[in-house]
C-alpha positions as CSV (number, residue, x, y, z in Angstrom):
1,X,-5.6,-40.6,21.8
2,X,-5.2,-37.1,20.8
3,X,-2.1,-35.0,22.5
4,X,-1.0,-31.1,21.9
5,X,2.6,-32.6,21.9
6,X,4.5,-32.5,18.4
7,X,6.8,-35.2,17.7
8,X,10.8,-33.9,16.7
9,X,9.8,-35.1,13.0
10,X,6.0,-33.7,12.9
11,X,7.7,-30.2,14.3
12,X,10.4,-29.7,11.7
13,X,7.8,-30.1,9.0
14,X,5.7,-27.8,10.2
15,X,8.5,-25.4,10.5
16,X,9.0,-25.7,6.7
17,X,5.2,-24.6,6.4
18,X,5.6,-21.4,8.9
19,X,8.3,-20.0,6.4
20,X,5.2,-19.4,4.1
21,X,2.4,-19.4,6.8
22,X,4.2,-16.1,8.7
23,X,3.9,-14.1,5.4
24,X,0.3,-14.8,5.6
25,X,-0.2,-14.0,9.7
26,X,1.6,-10.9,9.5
27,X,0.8,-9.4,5.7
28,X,-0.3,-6.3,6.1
29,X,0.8,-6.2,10.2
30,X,2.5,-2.7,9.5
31,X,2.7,-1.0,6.0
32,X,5.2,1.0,4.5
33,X,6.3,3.6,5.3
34,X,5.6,1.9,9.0
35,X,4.1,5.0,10.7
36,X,0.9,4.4,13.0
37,X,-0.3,8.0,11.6
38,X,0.2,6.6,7.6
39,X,-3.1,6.6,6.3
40,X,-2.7,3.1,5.0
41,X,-1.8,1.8,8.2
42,X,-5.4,3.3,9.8
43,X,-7.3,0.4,8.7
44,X,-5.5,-2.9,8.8
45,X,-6.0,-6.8,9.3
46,X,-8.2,-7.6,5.9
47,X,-7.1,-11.1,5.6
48,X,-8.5,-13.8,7.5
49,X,-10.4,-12.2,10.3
50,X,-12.7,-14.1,12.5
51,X,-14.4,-11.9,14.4
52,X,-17.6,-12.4,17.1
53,X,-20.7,-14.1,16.4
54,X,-23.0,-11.2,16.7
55,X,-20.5,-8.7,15.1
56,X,-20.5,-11.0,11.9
57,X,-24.2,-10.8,11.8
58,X,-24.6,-7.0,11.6
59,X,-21.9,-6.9,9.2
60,X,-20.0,-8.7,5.8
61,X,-17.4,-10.3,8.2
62,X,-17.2,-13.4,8.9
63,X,-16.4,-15.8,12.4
64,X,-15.7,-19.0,10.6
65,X,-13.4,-20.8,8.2
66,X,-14.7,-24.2,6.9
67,X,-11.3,-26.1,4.9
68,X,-12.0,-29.3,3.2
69,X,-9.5,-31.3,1.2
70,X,-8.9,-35.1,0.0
71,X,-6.1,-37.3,2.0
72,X,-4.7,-40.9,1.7
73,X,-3.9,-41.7,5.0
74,X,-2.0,-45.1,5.8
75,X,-3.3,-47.3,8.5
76,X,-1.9,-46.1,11.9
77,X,-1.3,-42.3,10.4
78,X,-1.7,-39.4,12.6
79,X,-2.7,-35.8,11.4
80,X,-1.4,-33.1,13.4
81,X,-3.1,-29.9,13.2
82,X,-2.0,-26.7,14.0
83,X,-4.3,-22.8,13.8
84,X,-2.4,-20.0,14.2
85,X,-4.1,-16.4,14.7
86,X,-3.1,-13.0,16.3
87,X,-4.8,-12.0,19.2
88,X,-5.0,-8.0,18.7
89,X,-3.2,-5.7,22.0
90,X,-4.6,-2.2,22.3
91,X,-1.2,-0.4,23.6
92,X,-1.6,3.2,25.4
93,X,0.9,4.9,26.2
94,X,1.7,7.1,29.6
95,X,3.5,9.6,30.6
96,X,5.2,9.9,34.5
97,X,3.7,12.6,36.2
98,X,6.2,14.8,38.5
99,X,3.6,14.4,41.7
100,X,3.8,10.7,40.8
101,X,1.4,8.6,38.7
102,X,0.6,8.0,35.3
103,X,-1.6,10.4,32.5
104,X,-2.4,8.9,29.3
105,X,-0.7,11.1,26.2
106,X,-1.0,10.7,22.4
107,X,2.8,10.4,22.2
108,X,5.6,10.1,24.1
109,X,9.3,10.6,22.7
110,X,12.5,9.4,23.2
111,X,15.9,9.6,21.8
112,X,16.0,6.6,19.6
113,X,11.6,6.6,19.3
114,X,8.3,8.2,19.4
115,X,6.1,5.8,20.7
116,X,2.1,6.0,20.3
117,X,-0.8,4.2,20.7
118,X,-1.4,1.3,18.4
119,X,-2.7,-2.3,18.5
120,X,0.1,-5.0,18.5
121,X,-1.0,-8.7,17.0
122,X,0.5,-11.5,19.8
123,X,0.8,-14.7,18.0
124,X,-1.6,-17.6,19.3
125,X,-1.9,-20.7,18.8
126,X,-4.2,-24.4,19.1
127,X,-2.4,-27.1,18.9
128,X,-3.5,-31.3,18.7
129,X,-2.6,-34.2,17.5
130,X,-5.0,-37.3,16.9
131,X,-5.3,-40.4,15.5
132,X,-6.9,-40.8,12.0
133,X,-8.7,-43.9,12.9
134,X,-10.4,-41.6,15.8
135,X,-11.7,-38.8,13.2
136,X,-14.0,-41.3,11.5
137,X,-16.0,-42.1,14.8
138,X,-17.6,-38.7,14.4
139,X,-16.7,-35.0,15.1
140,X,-13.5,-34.3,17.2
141,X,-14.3,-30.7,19.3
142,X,-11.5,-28.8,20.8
143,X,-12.9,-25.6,22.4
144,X,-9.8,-22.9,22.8
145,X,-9.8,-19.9,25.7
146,X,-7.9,-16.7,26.4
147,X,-8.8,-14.5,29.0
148,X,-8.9,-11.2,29.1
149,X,-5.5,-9.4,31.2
150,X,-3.9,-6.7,31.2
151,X,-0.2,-5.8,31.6
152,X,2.2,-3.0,31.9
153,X,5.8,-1.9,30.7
154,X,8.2,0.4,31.5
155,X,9.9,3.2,29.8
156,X,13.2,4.8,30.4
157,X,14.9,7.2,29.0
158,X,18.5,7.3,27.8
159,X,19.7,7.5,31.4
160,X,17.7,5.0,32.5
161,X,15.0,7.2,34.1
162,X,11.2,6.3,34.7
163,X,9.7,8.4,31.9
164,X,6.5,6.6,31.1
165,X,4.8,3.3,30.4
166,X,3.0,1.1,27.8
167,X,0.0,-0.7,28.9
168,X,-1.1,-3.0,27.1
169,X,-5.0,-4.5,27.3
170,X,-6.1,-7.5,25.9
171,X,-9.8,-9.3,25.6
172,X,-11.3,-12.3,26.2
173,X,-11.7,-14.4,23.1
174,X,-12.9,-18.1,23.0
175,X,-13.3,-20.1,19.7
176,X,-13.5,-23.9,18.9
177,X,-12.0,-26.3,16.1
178,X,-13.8,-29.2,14.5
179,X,-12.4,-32.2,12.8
180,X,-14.4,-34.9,11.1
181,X,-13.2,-37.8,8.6
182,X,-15.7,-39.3,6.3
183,X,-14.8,-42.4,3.5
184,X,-15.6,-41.8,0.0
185,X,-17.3,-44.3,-2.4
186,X,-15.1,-45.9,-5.0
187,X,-12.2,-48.5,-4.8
188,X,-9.6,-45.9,-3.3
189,X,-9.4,-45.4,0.2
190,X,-9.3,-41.8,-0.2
191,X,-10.9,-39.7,2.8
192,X,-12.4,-36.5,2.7
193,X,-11.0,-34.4,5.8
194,X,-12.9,-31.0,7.3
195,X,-11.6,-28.8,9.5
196,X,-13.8,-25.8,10.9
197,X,-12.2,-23.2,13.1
198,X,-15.1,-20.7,14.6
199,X,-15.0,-17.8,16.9
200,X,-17.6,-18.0,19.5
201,X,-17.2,-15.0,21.7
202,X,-20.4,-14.0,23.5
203,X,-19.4,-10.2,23.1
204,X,-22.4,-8.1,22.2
205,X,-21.7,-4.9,20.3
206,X,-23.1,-1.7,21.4
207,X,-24.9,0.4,19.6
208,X,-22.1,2.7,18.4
209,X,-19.5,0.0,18.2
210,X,-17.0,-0.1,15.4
211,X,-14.9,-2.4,14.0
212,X,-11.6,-1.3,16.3
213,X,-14.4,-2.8,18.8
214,X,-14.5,-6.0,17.6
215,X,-10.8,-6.4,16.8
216,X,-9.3,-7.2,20.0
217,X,-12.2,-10.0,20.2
218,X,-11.3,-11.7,16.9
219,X,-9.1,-14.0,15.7
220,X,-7.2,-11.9,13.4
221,X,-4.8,-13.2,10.2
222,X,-6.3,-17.5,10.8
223,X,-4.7,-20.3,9.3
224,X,-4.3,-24.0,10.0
225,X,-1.4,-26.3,9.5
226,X,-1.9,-29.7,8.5
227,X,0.3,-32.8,8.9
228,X,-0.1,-36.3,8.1
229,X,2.9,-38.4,9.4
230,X,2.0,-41.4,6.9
231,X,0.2,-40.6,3.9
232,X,-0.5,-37.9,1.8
233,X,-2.9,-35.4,1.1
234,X,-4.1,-34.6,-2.7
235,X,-4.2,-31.0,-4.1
236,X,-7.0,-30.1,-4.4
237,X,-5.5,-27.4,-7.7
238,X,-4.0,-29.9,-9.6
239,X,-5.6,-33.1,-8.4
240,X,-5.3,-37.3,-10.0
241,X,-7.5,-37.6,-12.7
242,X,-9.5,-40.6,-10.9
243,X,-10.2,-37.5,-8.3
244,X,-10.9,-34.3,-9.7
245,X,-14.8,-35.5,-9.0
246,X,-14.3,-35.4,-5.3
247,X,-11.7,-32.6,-5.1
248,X,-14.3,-30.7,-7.0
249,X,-16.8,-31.0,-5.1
250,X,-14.7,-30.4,-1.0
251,X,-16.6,-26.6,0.5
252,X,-14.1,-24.3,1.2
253,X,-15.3,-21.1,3.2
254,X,-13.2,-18.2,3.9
255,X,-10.0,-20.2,3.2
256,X,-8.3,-22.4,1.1
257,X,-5.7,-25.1,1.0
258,X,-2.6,-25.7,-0.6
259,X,0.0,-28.2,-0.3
260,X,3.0,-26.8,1.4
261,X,6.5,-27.8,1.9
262,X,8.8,-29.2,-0.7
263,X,7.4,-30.0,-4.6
264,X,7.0,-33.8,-4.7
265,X,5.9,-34.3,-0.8
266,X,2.5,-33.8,-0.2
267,X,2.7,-34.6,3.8
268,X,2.2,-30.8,4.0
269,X,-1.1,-28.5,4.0
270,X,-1.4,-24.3,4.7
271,X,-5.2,-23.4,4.7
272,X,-4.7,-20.2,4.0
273,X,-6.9,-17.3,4.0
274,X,-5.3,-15.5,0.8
275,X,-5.5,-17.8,-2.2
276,X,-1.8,-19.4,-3.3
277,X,-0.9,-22.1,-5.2
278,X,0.5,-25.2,-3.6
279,X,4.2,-25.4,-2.6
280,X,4.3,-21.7,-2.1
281,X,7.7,-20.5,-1.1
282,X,9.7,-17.5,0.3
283,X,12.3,-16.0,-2.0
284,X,15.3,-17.2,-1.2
285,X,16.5,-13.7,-1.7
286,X,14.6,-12.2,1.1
287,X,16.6,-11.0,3.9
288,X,14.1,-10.7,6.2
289,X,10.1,-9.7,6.9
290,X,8.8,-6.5,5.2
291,X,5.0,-7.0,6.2
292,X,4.0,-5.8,2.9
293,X,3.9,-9.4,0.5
294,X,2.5,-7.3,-2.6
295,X,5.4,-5.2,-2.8
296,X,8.6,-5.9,-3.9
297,X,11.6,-6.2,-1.5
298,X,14.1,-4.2,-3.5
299,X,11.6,-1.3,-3.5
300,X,10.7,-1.4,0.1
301,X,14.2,-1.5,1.1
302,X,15.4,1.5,-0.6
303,X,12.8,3.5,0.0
304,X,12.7,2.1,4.1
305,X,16.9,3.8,3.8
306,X,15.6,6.8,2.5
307,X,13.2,7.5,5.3
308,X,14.3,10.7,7.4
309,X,15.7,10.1,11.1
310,X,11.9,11.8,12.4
311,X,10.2,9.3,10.6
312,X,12.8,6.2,11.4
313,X,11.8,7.2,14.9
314,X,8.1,7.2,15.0
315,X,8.7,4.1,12.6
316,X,10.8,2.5,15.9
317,X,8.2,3.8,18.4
318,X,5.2,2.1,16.2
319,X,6.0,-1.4,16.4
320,X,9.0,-3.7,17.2
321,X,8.7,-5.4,14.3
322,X,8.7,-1.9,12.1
323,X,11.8,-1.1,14.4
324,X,13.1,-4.5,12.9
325,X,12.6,-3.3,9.3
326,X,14.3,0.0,9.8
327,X,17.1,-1.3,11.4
328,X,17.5,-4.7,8.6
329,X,17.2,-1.8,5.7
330,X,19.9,0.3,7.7
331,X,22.2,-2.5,8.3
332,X,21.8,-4.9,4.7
333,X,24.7,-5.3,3.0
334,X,25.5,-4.0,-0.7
335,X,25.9,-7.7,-2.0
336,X,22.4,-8.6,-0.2
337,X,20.6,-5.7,-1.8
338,X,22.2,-6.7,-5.1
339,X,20.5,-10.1,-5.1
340,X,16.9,-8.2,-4.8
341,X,17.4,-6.7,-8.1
342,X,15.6,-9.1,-10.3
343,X,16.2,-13.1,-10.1
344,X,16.1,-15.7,-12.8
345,X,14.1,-19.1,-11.4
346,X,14.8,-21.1,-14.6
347,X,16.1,-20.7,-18.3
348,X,15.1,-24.0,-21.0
349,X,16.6,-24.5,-24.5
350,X,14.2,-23.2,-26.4
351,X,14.7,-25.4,-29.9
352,X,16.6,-28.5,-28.0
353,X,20.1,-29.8,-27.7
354,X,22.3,-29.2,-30.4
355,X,26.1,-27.7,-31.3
356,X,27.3,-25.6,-34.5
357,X,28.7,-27.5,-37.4
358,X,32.0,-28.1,-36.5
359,X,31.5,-27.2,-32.7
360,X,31.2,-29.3,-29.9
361,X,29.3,-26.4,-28.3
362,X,25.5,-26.5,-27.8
363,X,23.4,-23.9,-29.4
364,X,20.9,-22.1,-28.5
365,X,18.0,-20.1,-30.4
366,X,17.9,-16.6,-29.4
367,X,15.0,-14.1,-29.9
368,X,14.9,-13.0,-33.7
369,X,17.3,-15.9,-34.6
370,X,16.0,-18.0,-38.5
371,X,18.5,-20.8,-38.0
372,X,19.1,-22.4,-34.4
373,X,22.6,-24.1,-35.7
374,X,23.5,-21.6,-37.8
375,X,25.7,-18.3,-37.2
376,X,22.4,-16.6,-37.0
377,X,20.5,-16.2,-33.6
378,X,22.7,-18.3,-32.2
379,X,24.5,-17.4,-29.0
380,X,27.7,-19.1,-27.1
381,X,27.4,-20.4,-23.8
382,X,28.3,-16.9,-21.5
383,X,26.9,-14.9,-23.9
384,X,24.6,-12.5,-21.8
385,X,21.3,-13.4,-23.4
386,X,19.8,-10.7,-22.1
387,X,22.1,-7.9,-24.0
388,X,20.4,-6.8,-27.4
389,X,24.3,-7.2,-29.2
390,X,24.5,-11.0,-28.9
391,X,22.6,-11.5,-31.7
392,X,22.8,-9.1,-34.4
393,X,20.1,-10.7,-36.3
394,X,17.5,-9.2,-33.6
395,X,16.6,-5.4,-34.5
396,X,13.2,-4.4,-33.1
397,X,13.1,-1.1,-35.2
398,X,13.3,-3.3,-38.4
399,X,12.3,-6.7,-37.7
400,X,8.5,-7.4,-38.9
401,X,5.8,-9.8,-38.2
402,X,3.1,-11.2,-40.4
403,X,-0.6,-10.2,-40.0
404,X,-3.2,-11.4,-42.4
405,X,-0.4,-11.7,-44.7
406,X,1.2,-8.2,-44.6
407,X,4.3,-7.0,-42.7
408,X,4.0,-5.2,-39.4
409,X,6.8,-3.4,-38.6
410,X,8.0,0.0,-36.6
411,X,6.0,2.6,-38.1
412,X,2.9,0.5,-39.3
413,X,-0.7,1.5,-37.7
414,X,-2.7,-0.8,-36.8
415,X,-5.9,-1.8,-35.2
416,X,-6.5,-3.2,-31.7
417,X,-8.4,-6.3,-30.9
418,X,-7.4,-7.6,-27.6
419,X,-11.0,-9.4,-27.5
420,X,-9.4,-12.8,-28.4
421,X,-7.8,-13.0,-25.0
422,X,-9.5,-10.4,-22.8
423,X,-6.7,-10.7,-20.4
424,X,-6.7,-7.2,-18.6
425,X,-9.8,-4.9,-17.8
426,X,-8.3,-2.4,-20.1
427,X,-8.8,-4.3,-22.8
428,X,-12.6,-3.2,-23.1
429,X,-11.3,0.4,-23.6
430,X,-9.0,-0.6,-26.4
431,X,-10.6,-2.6,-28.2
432,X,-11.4,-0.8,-32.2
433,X,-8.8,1.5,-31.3
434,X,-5.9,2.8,-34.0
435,X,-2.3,2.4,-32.8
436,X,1.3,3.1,-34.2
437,X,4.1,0.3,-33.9
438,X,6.7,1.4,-32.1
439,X,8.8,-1.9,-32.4
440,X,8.4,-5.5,-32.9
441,X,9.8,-8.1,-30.4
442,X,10.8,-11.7,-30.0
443,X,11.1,-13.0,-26.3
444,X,13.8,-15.8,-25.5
445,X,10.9,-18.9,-25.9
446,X,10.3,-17.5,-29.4
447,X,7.4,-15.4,-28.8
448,X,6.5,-12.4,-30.7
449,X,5.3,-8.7,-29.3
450,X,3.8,-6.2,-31.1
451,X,4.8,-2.8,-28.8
452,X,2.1,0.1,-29.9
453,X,1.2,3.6,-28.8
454,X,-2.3,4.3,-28.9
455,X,-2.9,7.3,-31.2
456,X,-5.1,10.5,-29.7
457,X,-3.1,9.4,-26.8
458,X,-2.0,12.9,-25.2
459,X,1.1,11.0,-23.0
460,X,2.3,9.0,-26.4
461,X,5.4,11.3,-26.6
462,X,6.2,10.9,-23.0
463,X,5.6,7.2,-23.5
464,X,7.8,6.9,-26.6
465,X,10.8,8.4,-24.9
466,X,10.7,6.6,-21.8
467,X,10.0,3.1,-23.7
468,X,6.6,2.5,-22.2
469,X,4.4,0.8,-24.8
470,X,1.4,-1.6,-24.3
471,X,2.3,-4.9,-26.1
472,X,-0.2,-7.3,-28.2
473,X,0.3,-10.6,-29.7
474,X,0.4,-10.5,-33.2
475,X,-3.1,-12.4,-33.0
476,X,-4.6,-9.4,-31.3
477,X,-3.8,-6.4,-34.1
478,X,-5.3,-6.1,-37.5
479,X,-3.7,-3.9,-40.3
480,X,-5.6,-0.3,-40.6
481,X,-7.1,0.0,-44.0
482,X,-4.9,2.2,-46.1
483,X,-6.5,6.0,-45.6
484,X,-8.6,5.0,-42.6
485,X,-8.8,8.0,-39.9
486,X,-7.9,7.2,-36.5
């Protein structure tokens, strides 16, 4: 029998999934520097927009998202599901006329704001749970309404006068959600699940309509939320051996689903419009939302602090959650901002357990080191492994690398040939091209980087002072023939 109702248990699972699923809803919401009249913040919502049937047929956009992924459901096992979307609010904003009345303005300011118009995203949401057993019987259809309305707010002033209003309009939009369950061959009793969220609006366009048109009629930023409460689903990245066959060949349109929630549980699935990989997480160092996932938080913070009190109060007078930002980057504490700058997830020995002769302390090899139990490139336990004096026997101005046999070292040219790995676009411009060594590197798993300046390159000295180099494996450089011109 399927129900909207969440169980306690099936609720705090999904929770652990929002974590991640709200960085997806609201990326891009408001960009820094969280100004309505930034340029960058002129054209938003790129990410999982569903927008009307006959709007998605005179454009590239699309009104559907069609998931499919592999589960292993036990008998009895229910599968809540769970879309999520913003439903766009144009906001105007009014002024109080002295005669009485309203008269719509392009701004109005306050003490603490400057508020304009702009287009808020109200979370929705579709909700259901239903038996597993009851998906195989053919397609489960739950068709999903909000009417259009309008409503209005308030605005005082620091005395607590009537200065204005916000009024805030909303469309109608409709959509529906599809669920099917089909068995596939073999001896597992693995079942292949789809799940097709649609927008069905009837709006027609005009002639002369634009996308801020179709907006407010689209189900901006969608996701679903998938729980099984006995079973498991299978990633469909890193699937079993036995299934990579079946995983391989599950349609994905316009989404795509990870496993979510702790590594090792795979109860858990976000169908998420921007590709991730499964058991995505938030940072534990985040303080907060920044609405800008591609940037770092460090970054966004200082630079948020550093905004002038005019543009802190159009950022307020934008959006409640860009007033949030201001007011977390204004109030976070030093030791807060401290854990932004840079994080270590996870350090491995690199050559093994092992102690010094005559020590009953481990040893571990560090970048440069020949002998990883000997007094060379070997570092103590808290030794700061990344300060260039704990091991003496790492010098990147004179230590050298073998290439076809001949020492590479600070001050060598040499040749470029990143066409082995072709990992960067760039690479087609570099390849054949002469460079000078500037040093030679050894990272903490043992790896070895050859740091070059390209020659004819007019910004080489500026790069050379300021330690910018472009680094090659030593795989990816050839010696330059004695004499050669660059």
């Amino acid at each position: 029998m399927t129900t909207t109702t969440f169980r306690p248990g099936t609720e705090a699972r999904l929770a652990v999934a929002r974590q991640v699923a709200d960085a997806v809803l609201f990326e891009g919401y408001v960009l820094y520097p969280y100004r309505a009249c930034a340029a960058k913040n002129r054209l938003r919502w790129q990410f999982g927009v569903l927008v009307p049937p006959a709007w998605s047929a005179a454009t590239e956009e699309h009104d559907f998202q069609h998931t499919e992924l592999l589960m292993e459901p036990r008998p009895g096992a229910s599968l809540a599901v769970e879309v999520r979307f913003l439903h766009a609010r144009r906001r105007t904003v009014q002024r109080a006329c002295a005669g009485g009345g309203y008269e719509t303005v392009p701004e109005l300011a306050l003490e603490e704001r400057v508020l304009v118009p702009w287009d808020e995203g109200h979370e929705e949401r579709v909700r259901l749970v239903v038996p597993v057993a009851e998906l195989t019987d053919g397609d489960t259809v739950v068709p999903f309404h909000r009417p259009a309305a309008e409503a209005t707010e308030a605005v005082t002033d620091a005395a607590g006068r009537v200065v204005g209003r916000l009024v805030r309009r909303r469309e109608e939009i409709s959509g529906t959600l599809r669920l099917s369950v089909s068995e596939l061959d073999g001896p597992y009793r693995t079942r292949r699940l789809s799940v097709v969220v649609e927008n069905t609006a009837d709006w027609l366009p005009g002639a002369d309509a634009g996308r801020d048109a179709a907006l407010p009629r689209s189900l901006v930023a969608c996701h679903t939320l998938l729980c099984l409460d006995a079973g498991r689903f299978l990633s469909l990245t890193d699937p079993p051996e036995w299934a990579r066959g079946a995983a391989a060949a599950c349609r994905n349109l316009h989404t795509w689903p990870v496993l979510a929630g702790e590594p090792g549980r795979g109860d858990l699935v976000l169908s998420s419009p921007i590709i991730l990989e499964d058991h995505p997480a938030i940072a534990p160092e985040s303080p907060g939302a920044l609405y800008d996932a591609t940037e770092i938080d460090e970054i966004l913070a200082l630079r948020t602090a550093a905004l002038t009190d005019e543009e802190k109060r159009r950022a307020r007078g934008t959006d409640d959650r860009a007033a949030a930002v201001i007011e977390l980057a204004g109030s976070m504490p030093p030791e807060v901002l401290e854990r932004l700058h840079g994080a270590v997830r996870g350090l491995r020995e690199v050559t093994g357990p092992g102690t010094r002769a005559g020590e009953g302390v481990p040893a571990f090899r560090t970048p440069g080191g020949d002998d990883p139990f000997g007094q060379s490139g070997v570092t103590r336990p808290g030794t700061p492994w990344w300060d260039p004096g704990a091991d003496a026997s790492v010098d990147p101005a004179r230590d050298h690398v073998l290439v076809d046999g001949q020492p590479v070292r600070a001050g060598c040219r040499v040749v470029l040939r990143p066409r082995l790995r072709r990992t960067d676009a760039q690479d087609l411009f570099l390849d054949g091209r002469h460079a000078l060594v500037e040093a030679v590197l050894h990272d903490v798993d043992g790896g070895v980087h050859v740091a070059v300046t390209v020659e004819d390159d007019p910004g080489a000295d500026i790069r050379r002072e300021q330690g910018r180099f472009l680094y090659f494996r030593p795989d990816e450089v050839a010696v330059a023939p004695a004499g050669e011109d660059a």
